[in-house]
C-alpha positions as CSV (number, residue, x, y, z in Angstrom):
1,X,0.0,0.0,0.0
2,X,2.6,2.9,0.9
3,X,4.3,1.8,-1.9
4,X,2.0,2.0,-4.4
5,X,1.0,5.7,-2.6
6,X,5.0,6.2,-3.6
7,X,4.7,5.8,-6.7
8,X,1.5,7.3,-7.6
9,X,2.9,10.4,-5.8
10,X,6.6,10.3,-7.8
11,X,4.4,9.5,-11.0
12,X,2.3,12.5,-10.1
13,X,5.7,14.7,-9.8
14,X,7.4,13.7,-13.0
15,X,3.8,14.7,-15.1
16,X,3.9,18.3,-13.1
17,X,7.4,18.8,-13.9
18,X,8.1,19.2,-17.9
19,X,5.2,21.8,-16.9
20,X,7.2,24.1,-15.7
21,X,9.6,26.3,-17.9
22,X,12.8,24.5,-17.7
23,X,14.8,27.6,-17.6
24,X,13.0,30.2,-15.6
25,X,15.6,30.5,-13.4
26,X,18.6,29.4,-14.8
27,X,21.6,31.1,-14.4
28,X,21.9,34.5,-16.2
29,X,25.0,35.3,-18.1
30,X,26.5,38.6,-20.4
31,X,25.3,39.0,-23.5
32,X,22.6,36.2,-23.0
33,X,18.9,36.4,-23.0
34,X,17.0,37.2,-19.8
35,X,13.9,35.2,-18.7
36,X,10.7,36.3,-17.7
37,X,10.3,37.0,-14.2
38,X,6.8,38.2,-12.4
39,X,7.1,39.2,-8.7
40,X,5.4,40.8,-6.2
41,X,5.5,44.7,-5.4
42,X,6.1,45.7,-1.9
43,X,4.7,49.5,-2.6
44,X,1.3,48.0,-4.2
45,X,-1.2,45.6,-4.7
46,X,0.5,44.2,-7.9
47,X,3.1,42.5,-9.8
48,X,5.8,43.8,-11.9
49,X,6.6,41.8,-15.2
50,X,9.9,41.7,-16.0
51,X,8.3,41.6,-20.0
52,X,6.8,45.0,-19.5
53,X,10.2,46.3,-18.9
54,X,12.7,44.5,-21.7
55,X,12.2,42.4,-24.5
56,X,11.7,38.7,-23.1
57,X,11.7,35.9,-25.7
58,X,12.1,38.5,-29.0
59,X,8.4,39.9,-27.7
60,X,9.2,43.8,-27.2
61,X,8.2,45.3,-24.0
62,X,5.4,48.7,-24.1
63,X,7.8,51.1,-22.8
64,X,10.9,49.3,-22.9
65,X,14.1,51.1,-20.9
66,X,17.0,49.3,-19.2
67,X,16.6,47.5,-15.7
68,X,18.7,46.8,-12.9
69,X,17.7,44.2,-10.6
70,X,19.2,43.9,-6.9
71,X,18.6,41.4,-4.9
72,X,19.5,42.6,-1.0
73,X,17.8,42.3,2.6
74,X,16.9,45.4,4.7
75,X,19.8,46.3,7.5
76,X,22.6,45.5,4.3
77,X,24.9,48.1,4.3
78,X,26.8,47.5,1.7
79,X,23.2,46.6,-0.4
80,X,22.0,50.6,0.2
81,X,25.7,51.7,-0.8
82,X,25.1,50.1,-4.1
83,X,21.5,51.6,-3.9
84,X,22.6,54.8,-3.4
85,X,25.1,54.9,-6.4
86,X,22.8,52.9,-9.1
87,X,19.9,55.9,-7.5
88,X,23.0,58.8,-8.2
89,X,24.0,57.6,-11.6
90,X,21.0,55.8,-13.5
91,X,18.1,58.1,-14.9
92,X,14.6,57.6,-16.4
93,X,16.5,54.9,-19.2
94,X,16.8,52.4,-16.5
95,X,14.1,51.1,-14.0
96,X,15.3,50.1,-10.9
97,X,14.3,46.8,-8.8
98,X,14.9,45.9,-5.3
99,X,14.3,42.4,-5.2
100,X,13.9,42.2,-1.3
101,X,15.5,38.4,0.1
102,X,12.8,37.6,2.5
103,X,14.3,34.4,3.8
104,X,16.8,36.3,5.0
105,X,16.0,36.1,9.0
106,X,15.4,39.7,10.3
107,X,15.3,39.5,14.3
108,X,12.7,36.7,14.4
109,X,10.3,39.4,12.1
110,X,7.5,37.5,11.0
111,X,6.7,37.8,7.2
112,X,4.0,40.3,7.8
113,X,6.0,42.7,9.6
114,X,9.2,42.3,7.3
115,X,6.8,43.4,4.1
116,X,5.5,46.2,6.1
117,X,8.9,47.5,6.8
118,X,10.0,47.0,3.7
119,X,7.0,49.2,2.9
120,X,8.2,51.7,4.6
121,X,12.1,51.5,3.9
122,X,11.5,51.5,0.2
123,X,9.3,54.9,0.6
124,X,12.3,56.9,1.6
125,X,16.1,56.7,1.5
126,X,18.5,54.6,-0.6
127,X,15.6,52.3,-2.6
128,X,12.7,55.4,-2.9
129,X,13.6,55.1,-6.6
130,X,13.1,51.5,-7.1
131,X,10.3,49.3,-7.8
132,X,10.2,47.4,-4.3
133,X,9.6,43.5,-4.7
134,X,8.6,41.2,-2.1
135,X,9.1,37.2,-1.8
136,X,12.3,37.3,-3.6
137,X,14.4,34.6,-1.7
138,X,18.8,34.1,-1.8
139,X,18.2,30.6,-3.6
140,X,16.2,32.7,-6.6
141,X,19.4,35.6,-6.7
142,X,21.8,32.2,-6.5
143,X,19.7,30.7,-9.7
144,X,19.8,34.1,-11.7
145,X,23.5,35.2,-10.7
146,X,25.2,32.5,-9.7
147,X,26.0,30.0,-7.0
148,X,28.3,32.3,-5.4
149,X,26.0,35.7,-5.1
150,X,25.5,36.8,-1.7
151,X,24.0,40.6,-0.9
152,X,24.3,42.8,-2.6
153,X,24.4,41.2,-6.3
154,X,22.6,42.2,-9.2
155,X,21.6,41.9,-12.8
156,X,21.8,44.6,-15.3
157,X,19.7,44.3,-18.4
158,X,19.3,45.9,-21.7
159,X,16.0,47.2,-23.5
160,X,16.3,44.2,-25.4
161,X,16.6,41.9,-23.0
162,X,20.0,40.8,-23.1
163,X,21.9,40.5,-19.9
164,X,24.6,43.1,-19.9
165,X,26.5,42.4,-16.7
166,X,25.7,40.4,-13.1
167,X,27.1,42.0,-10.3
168,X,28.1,39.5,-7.7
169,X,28.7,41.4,-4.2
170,X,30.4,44.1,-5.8
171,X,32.4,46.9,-4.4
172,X,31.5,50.5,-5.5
173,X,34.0,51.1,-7.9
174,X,32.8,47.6,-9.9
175,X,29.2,48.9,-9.3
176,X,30.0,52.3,-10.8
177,X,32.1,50.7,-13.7
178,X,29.3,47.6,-14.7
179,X,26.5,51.1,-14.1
180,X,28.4,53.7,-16.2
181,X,29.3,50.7,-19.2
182,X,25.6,50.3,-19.3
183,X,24.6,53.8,-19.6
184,X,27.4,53.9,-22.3
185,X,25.9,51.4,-24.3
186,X,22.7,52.8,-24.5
């Protein structure tokens, strides 16, 4: 009986996987193509899709500009450094997203409160220029950036969807170089 249960249940996991996209989170690198992405926004009721911002599989976006993704946790230091410069340097080409690591324990804060002070963090200071997101987690910036990304990496993208650089825990001077080389190419 439990193993018939077994197998019905690993037979029931192998139909649901090909279902899901095999690379919607597979590691992005220069010059390739980034994947669609839809997330939660901390400052609204909403999602943000990544496809309304760059061109995701050859489909162009409706008002298409440049985007930088950082992944961080509130408290990072070094994450609202980088926020800071990307907010100093980028201007209406590139939309910003903080893509907030919620499983990253905050002082036993529940999920609730964390999204409400992210809420509030985001409406002022280092990230009041971003797009806040919400239920982004460090295995989801590992999968985009790479095994090695820890706070404050990042992923900047082209208007056509093209990866231009990934930022893995950079210092300032890197951030300022990968930030001005984008604005360059542009």
């Amino acid at each position: 009986m439990v193993r018939t249960l077994l197998g019905a249940l690993a037979l029931s996991v192998m139909a649901i996987v090909p279902l899901m996209p095999s690379d919607a989170f597979a590691q992005w690198t220069a010059g390739g193509a980034a994947s669609e992405l839809t997330l939660d926004r901390a400052d609204e009721n909403s999602v943000v899709r990544l496809s309304s911002l760059v061109a995701i599989n050859g489909q162009p976006a409706a008002a298409a500009s440049a985007v930088y993704i950082q992944f961080g946790f509130m408290g990072c230091q070094p994450c609202e450094r980088i926020a800071t410069l990307a907010t100093s340097l980028f201007d209406s080409r590139v939309t910003m997203l903080y893509v907030h690591l919620d499983d990253v324990l905050l002082g036993g804060m529940n999920q609730r409160d964390i999204w409400t002070q992210l809420y509030e963090t985001t409406r002022s200071g280092p990230y009041s220029e971003f797009i806040p997101v919400r239920r982004g987690s460090s295995q989801m910036m590992r999968d985009i950036c790479g095994a090695s990304a820890n706070p404050p990496s990042g992923v900047l993208l082209r208007p056509d969807g093209t990866v231009h650089a990934v930022l893995l825990a950079p210092t300032e001077d890197e951030a300022r170089a990968a930030f001005e080389s984008l604005l360059a190419a542009l």
